[in-house]
C-alpha positions in Angstrom: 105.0 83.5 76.2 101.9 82.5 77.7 98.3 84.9 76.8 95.4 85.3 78.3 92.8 87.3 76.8 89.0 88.5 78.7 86.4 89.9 76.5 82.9 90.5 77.9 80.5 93.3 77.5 83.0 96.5 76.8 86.1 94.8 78.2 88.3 93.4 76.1 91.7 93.0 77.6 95.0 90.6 77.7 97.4 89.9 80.2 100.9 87.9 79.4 103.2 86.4 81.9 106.4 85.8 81.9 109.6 84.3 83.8 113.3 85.6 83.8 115.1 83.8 87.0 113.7 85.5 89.6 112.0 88.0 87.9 108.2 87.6 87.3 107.0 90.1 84.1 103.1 90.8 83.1 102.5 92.9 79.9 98.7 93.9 80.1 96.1 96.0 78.8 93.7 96.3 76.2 93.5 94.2 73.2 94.9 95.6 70.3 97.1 97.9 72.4 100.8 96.9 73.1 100.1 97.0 76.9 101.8 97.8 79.8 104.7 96.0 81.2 105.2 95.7 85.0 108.3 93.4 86.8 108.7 92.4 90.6 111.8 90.7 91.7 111.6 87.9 94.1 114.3 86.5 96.4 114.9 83.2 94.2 113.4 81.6 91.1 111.0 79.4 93.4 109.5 82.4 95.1 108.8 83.8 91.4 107.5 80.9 90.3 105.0 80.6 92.7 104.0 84.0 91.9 103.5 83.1 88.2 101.3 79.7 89.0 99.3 82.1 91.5 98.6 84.9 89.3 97.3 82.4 86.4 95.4 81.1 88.9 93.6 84.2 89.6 93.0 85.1 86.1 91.5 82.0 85.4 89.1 82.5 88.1 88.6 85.6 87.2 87.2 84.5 83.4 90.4 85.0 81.6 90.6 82.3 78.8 94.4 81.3 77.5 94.8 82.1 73.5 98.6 81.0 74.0 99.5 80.0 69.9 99.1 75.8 70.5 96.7 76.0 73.7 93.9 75.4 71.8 90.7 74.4 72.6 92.4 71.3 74.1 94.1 73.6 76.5 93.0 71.9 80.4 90.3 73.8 81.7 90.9 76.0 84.9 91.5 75.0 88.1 88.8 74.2 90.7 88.4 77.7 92.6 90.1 77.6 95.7 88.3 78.4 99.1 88.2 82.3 99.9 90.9 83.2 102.3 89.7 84.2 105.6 90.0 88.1 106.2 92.6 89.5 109.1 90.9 91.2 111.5 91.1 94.6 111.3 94.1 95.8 113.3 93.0 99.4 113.6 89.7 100.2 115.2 88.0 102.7 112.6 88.5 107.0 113.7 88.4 110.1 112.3 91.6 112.1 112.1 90.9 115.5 113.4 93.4 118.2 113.1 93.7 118.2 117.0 94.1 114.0 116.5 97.0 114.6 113.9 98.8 117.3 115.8 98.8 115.4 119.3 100.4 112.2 117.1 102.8 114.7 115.3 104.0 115.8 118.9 104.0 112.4 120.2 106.6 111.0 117.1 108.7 114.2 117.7 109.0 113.8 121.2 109.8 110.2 120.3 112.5 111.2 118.1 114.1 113.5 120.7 114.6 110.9 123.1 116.4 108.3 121.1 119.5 107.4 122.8 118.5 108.0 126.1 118.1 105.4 128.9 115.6 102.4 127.2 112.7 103.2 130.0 112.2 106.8 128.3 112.1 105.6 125.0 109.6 102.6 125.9 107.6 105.3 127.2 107.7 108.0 124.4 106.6 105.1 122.4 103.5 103.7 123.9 102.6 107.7 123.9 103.3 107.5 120.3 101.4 104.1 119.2 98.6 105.5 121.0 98.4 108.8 119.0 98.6 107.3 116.3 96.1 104.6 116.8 93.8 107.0 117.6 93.5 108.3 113.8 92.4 104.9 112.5 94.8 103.6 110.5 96.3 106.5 108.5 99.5 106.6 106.0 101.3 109.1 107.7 102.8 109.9 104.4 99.2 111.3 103.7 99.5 113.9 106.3 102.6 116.7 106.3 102.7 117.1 110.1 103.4 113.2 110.5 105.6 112.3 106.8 109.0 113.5 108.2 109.0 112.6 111.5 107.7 109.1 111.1 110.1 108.4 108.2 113.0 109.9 110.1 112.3 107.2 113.0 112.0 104.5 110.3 115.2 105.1 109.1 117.1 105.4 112.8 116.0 101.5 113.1 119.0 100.9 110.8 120.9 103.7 112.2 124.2 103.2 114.0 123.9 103.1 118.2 125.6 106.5 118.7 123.2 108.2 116.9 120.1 106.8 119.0 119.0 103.7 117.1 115.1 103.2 117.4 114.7 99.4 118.5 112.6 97.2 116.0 109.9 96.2 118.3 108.5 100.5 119.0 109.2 100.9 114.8 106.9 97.9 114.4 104.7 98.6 117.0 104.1 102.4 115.5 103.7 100.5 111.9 101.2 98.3 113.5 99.3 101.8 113.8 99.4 103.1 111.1 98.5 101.8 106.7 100.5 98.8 106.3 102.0 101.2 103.4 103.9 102.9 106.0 105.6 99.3 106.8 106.6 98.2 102.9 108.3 101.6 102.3 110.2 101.4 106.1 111.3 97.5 105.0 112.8 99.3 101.5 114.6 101.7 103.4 115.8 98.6 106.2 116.9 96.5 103.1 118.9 98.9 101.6 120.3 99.9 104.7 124.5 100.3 104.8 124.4 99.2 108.8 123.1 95.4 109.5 120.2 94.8 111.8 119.7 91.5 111.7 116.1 91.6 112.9 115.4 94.1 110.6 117.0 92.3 107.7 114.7 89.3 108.4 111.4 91.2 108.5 112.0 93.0 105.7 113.2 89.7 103.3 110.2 88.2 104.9 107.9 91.3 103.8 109.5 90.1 100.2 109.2 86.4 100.2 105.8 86.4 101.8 104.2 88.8 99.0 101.4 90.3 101.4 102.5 92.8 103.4 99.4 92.7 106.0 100.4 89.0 107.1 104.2 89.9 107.0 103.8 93.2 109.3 102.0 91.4 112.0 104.3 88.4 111.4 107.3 90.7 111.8 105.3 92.6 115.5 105.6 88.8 116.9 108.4 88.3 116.3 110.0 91.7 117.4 108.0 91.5 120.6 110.2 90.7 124.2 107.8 89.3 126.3 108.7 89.3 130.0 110.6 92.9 129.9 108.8 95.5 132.4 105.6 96.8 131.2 105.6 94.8 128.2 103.7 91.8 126.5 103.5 88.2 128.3 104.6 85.4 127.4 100.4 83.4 127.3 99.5 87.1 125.6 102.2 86.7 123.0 101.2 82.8 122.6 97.4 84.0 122.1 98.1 86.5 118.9 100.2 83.8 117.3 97.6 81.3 117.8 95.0 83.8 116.1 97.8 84.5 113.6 98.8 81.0 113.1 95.7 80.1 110.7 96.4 82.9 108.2 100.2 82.1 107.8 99.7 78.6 107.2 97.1 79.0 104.6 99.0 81.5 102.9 102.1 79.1 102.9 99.7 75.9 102.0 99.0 78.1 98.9 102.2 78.6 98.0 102.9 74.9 98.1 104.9 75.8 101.3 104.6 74.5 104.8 105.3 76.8 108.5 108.1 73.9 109.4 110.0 74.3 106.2 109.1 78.2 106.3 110.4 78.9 110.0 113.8 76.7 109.4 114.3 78.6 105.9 114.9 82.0 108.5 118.4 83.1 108.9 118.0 84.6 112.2 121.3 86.4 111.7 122.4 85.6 115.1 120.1 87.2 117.4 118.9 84.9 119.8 115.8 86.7 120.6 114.9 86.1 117.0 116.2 82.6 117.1 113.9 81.7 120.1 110.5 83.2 118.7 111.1 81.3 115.7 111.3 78.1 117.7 108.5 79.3 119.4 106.0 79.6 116.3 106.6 76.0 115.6 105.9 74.9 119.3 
């Protein structure tokens, strides 16, 4: 097992990788301690290996020097650092939550919830009410507030629910998570990947949210691709072409990093059969 050891000033920590399959370990902590051990399962060995060679990476950069037994002083010195990543734009504009702010969005997700299963024009409607109560708190976990936790996980869930019961379609889900801390979108991708009833749009975004290992760029990857322009009141086709293009950059450079490429990436995607899905994934490599 690799180790790499920091010691400056009053720090004086190690960090040790490892590799099982598809399993990528750290133990870390501080020297002379026995550590703390974290794992994170990845969909394949590649995906974990890549997550190894990135995270050594990073420690390297970060001053971390390798003490592995046989690394020696001959050990090859650290890469080159890598360009800086350009920063998403912010997706939320900035807003205080008010009480009044939190209640209206709690009303807006129940009222939501109560028209599930009725005809698609309500529920479009109940939805856009929804986004924009939400929006309108800046960017809150809505697990951070009691009036909103139950509600909003309730509607996550009826994505993967079975059509009798009022299923919630992808696209509102992800346009509510687009609303709200990008928290809010890794716990509803646990609860879509565990799910008994198959989505297959679901099932994509949420392996996807995996694979990709940054939940930011795999949220607004998974809005894109969830969107339907051309149905009434929605998105167009040119608008929809404009937020890939300014989305476009970020996925290829985190792909590029990964030793990956958006052609390979987009024909890697089991659309599950849904032709919507099918044809936006053609689309991102037009």
């Amino acid at each position: 097992m690799r180790r790499f050891e920091f010691v400056e000033g009053s720090s004086s920590k190690f960090w040790e990788p490892e590799l099982k399959g598809n399993t990528f370990i750290v133990t870390y902590g501080r020297i002379g301690t026995t550590g703390q051990r974290k794992e994170k399962d990845f969909p394949d060995e590649a995906s974990a290996r890549r997550e190894y060679e990135k995270k050594v990476a990073e420690k390297l950069r970060e001053g971390y020097r390798e003490v592995t037994a046989g690394a020696g002083e001959a050990a090859a010195p650290p890469p080159p650092p890598t360009p800086e990543k350009a920063p998403l734009p912010r997706r939320v504009p900035p807003a205080t939550p008010t009480p009044e702010a939190v209640k209206a969005a709690a009303e807006a997700l129940a009222g939501l919830r109560a028209r599930l299963g009725w005809r698609s024009w309500e529920v479009t409607s109940r939805a856009r009410r929804a986004r924009r109560a939400l929006l309108a708190l800046g960017g809150v976990d809505p697990s951070a507030h009691p009036e909103l936790a139950g509600t909003f996980s309730a509607l996550m869930e009826r994505v993967v629910a079975s059509p009798r019961e009022g299923r919630l379609p992808l696209r509102h889900a992800l346009a509510l998570l687009g609303a709200v801390d990008v928290a809010a979108f890794v716990r509803a991708t646990e609860v879509w990947r565990r799910a008994a009833q198959a989505v297959p749009a679901a099932s994509v975004v949420s392996q996807q949210a995996s694979s990709l290992g940054e939940p930011e760029l795999a949220l607004r990857l998974g809005m894109l691709l969830a969107e339907r322009p051309g149905l009434r009141g929605g998105p167009s086709e040119e608008g929809w072409a404009k937020r890939w293009k300014e989305l476009r950059p970020h996925l290829e450079a985190h792909l590029s990093s990964a030793g990956g490429s958006l052609a390979a990436w987009a024909k890697g995607v089991d659309a599950g059969g849904d032709s919507h899905l099918t044809q936006r994934l053609a689309r991102l490599e037009a």
